[in-house]
Backbone as CSV, one residue per row, in Angstrom:
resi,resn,N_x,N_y,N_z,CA_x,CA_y,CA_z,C_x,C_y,C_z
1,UNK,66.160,-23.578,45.675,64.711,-23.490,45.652,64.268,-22.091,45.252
2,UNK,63.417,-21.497,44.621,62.491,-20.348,44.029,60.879,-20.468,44.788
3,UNK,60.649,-19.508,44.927,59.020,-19.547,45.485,58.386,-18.590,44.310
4,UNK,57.455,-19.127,43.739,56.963,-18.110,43.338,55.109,-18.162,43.207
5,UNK,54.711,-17.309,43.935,53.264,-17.585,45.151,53.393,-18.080,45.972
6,UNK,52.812,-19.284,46.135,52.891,-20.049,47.485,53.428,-21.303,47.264
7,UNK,53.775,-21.454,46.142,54.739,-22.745,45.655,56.148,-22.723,45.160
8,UNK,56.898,-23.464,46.267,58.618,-23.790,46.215,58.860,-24.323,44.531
9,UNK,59.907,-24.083,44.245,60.129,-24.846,43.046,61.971,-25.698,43.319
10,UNK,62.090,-26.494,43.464,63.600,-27.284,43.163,63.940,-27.408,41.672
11,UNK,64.976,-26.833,41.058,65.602,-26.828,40.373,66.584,-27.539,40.075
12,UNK,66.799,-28.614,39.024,67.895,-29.677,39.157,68.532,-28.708,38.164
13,UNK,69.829,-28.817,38.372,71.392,-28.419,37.617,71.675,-29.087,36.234
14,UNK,71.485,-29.931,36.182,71.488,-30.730,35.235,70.674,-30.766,34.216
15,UNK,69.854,-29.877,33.752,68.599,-29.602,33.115,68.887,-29.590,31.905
16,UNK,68.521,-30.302,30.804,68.877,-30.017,29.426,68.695,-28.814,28.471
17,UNK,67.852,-28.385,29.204,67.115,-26.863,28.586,67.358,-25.589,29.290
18,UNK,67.373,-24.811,28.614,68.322,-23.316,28.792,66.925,-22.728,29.419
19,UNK,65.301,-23.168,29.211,64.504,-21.794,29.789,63.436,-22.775,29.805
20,UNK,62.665,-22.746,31.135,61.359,-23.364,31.028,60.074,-22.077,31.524
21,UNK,59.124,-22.268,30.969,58.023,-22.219,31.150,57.100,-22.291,32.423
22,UNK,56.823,-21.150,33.645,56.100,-21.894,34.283,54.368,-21.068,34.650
23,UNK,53.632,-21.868,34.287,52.454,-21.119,34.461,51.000,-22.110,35.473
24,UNK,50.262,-20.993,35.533,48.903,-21.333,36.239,48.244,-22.448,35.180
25,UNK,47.391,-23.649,35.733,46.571,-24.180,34.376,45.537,-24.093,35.456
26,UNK,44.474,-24.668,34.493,42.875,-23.799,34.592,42.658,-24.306,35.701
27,UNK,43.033,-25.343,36.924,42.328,-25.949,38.232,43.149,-25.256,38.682
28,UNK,44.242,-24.226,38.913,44.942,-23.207,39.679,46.164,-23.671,40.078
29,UNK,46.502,-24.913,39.686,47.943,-25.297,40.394,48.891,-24.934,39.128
30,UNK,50.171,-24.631,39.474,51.637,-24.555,38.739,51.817,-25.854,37.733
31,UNK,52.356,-25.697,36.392,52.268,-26.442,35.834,54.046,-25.767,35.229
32,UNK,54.955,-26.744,34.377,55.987,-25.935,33.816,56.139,-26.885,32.467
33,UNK,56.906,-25.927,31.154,57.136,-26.616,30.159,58.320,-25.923,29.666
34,UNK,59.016,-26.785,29.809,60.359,-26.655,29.165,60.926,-26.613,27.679
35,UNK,61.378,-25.371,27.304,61.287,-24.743,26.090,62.517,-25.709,25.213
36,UNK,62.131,-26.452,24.570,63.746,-27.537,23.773,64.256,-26.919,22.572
37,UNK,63.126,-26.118,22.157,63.919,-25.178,20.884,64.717,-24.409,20.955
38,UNK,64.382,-23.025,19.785,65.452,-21.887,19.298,64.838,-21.236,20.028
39,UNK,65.711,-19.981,20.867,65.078,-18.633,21.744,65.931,-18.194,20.930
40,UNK,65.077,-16.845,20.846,65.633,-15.544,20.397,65.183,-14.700,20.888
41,UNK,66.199,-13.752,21.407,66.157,-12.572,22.437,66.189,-11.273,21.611
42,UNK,64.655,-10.441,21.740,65.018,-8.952,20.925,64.567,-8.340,21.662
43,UNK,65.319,-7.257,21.371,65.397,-5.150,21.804,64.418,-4.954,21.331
44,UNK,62.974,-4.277,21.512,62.344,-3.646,21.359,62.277,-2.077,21.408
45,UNK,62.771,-1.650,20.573,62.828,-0.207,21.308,62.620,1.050,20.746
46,UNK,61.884,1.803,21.803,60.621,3.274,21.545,62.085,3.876,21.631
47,UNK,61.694,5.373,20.551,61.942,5.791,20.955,61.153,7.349,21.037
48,UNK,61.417,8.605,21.590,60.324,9.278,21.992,61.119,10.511,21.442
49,UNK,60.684,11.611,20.312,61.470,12.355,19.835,60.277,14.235,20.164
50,UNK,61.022,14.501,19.929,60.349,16.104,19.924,60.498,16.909,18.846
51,UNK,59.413,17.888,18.393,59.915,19.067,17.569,60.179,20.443,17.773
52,UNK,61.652,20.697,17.636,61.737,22.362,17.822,61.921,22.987,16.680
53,UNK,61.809,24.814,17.038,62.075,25.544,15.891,63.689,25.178,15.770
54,UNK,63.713,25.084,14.189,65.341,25.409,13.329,65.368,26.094,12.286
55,UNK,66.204,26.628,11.998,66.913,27.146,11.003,67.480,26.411,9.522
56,UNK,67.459,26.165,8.077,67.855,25.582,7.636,69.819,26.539,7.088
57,UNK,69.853,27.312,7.880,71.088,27.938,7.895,71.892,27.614,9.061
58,UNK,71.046,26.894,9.845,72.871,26.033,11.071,72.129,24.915,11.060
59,UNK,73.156,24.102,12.179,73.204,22.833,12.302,72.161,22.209,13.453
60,UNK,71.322,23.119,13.643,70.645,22.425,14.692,69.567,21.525,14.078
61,UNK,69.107,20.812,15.169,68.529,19.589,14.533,66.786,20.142,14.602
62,UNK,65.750,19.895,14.190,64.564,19.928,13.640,63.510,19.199,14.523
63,UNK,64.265,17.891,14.658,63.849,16.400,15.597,64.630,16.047,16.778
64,UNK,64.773,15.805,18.047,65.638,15.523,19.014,64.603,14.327,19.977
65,UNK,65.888,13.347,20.323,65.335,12.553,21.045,65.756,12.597,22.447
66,UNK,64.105,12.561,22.730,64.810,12.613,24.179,65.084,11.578,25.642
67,UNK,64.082,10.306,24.518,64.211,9.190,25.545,64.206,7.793,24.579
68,UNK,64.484,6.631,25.260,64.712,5.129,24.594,64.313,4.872,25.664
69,UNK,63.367,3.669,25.514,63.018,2.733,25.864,63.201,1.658,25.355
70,UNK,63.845,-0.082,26.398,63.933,-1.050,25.013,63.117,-1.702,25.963
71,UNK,62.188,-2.914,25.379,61.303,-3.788,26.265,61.904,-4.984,25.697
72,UNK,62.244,-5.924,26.618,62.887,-7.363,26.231,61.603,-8.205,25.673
73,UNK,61.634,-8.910,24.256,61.015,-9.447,24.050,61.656,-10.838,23.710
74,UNK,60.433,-11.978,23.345,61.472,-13.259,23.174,60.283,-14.045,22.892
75,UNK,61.441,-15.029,21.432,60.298,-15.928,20.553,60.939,-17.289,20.773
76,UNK,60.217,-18.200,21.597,60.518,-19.563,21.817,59.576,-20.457,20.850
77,UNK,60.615,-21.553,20.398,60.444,-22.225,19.624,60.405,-23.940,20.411
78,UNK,59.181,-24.782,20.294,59.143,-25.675,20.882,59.808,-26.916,19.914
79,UNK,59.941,-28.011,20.627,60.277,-29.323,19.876,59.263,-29.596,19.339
80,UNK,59.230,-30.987,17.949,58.169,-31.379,17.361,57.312,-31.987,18.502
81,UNK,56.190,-31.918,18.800,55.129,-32.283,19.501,54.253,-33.647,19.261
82,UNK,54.292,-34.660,19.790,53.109,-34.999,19.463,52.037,-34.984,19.997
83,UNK,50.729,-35.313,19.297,49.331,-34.845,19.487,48.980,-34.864,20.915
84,UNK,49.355,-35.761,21.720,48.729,-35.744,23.294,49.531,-34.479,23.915
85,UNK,51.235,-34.322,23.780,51.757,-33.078,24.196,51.052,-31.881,23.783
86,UNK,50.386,-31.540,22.420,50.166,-30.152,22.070,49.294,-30.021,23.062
87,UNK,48.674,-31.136,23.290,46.982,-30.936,24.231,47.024,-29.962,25.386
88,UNK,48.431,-30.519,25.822,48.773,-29.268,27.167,49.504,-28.371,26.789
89,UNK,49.648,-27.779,25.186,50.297,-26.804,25.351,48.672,-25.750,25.386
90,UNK,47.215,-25.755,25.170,46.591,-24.923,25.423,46.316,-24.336,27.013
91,UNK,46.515,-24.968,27.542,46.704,-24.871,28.987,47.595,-23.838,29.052
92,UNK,49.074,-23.560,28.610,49.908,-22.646,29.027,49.647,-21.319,28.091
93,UNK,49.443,-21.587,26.521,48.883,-20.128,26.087,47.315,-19.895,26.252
94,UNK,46.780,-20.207,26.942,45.591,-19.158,28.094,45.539,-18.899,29.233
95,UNK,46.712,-19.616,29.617,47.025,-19.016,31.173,47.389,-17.065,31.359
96,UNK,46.901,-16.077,32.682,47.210,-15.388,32.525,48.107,-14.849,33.397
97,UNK,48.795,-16.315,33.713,50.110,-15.964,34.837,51.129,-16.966,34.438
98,UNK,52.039,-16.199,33.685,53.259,-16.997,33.154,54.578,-16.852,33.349
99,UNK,55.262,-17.541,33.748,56.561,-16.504,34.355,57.744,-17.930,33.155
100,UNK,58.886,-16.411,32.862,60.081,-17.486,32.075,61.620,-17.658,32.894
101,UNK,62.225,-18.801,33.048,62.788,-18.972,33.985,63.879,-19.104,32.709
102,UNK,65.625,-18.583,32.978,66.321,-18.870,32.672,67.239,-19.472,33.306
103,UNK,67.906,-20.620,33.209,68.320,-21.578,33.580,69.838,-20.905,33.842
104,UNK,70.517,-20.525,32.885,71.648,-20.012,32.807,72.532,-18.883,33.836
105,UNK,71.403,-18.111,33.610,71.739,-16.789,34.234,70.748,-16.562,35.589
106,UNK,69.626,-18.059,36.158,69.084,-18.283,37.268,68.137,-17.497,38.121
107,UNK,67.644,-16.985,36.654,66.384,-15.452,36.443,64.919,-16.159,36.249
108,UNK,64.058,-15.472,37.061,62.941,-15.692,36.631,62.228,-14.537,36.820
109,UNK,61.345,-14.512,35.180,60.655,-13.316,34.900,59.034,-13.121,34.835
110,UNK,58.319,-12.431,35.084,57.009,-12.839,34.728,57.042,-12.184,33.133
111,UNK,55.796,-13.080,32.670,55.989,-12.760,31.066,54.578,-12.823,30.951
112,UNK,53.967,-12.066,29.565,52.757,-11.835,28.848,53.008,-12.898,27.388
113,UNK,52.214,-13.156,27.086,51.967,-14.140,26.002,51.420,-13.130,25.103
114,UNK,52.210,-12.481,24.120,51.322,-12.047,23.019,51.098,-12.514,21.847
115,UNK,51.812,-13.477,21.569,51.249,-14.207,19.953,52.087,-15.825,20.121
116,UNK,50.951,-16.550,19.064,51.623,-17.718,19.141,51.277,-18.107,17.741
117,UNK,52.177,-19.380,17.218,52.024,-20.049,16.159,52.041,-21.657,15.889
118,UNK,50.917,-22.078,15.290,51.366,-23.679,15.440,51.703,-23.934,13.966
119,UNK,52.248,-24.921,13.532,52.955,-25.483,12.761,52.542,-26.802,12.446
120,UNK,52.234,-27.538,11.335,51.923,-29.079,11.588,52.552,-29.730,10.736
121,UNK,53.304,-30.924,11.148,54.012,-31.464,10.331,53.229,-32.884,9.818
122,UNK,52.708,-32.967,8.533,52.307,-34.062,8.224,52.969,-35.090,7.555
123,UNK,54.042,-35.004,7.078,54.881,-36.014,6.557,56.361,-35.990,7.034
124,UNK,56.667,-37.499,6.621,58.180,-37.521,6.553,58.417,-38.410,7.818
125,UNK,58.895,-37.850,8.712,59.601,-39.153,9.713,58.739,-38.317,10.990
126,UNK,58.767,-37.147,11.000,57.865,-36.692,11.710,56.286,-36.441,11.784
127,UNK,55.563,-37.213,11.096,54.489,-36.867,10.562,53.423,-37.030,11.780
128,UNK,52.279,-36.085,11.881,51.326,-35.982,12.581,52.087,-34.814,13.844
129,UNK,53.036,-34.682,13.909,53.644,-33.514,15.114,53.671,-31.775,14.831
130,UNK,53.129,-31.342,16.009,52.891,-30.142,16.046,54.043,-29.256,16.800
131,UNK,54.706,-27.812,16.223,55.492,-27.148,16.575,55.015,-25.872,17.154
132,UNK,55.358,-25.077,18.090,54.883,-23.938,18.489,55.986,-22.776,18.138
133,UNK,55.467,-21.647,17.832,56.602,-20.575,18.136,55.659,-19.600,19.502
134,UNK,56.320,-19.753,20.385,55.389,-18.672,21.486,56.169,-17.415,21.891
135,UNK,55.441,-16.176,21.425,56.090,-14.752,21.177,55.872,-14.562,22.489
136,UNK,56.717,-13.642,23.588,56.285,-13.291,24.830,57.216,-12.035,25.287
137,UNK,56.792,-11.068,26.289,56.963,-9.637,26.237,57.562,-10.044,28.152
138,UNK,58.177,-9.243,28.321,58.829,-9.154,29.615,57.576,-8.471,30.175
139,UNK,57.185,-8.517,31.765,55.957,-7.666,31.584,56.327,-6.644,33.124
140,UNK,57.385,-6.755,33.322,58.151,-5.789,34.371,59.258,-5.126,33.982
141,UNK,59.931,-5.350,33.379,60.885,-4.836,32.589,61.650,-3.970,31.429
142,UNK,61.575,-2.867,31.794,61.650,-1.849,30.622,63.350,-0.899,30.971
143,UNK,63.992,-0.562,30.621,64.775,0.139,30.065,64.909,1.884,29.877
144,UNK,65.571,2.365,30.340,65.524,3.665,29.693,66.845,4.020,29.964
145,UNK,67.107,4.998,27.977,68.167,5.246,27.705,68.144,6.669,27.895
């Protein structure tokens, strides 16, 4: 079990999906959506440099860094959708409490929603289904090198 607020969550083992989704929808209760696509996990990373006096007669450097920062970011990719599913995907990108649960490694993170993309597929075998890519930023989690 996970609590996160005032609501337990049970977790089945057996879950087909590597990371779900769980957020506030607009009447205030927990809602979750389980991510069936491609994740991709990126390094974001500052880094923070300085300028001193040098010499172009030795080897000292001009520029020096003196810190890294990486911020975990991550672009989930949903299954083809159809039209009644997309309906609730607005519910989760305007929510402003979203947390991403990894299944694997049995982490859950709170996350910021900073960009999203829809996709529409009008022909073929899939026709009328909508795809999401939802960009999202770790929003506790930072790094320093």
């Amino acid at each position: 079990y996970y609590s996160i607020g005032d609501t337990d969550w049970k977790v089945v083992n057996d879950c087909s999906v590597d990371y779900v989704l769980y957020y506030v929808n607009p009447w205030g209760g927990y809602d979750w959506f389980p991510v069936r696509g491609k994740v991709t996990e990126i390094d974001d990373i500052t880094q923070y440099v300085y300028t001193q006096n040098y010499s172009n007669q030795s080897w000292d450097f001009g520029k020096r860094r003196y810190l890294s920062e990486i911020n975990k970011k991550y672009q989930l990719h949903t299954h083809w959708l159809r039209e009644e599913e997309s309906k609730r995907m607005w519910y989760l990108l305007q929510s402003n409490t979203v947390y991403l649960h990894n299944i694997k490694t049995d982490k859950i993170d709170p996350v910021i929603i900073t960009a999203t993309q829809q996709e529409h597929k009008q022909r073929g075998q899939l026709k009328n289904r909508i795809s999401y890519q939802i960009d999202i930023e770790l929003s506790q989690t930072r790094e320093r090198l």
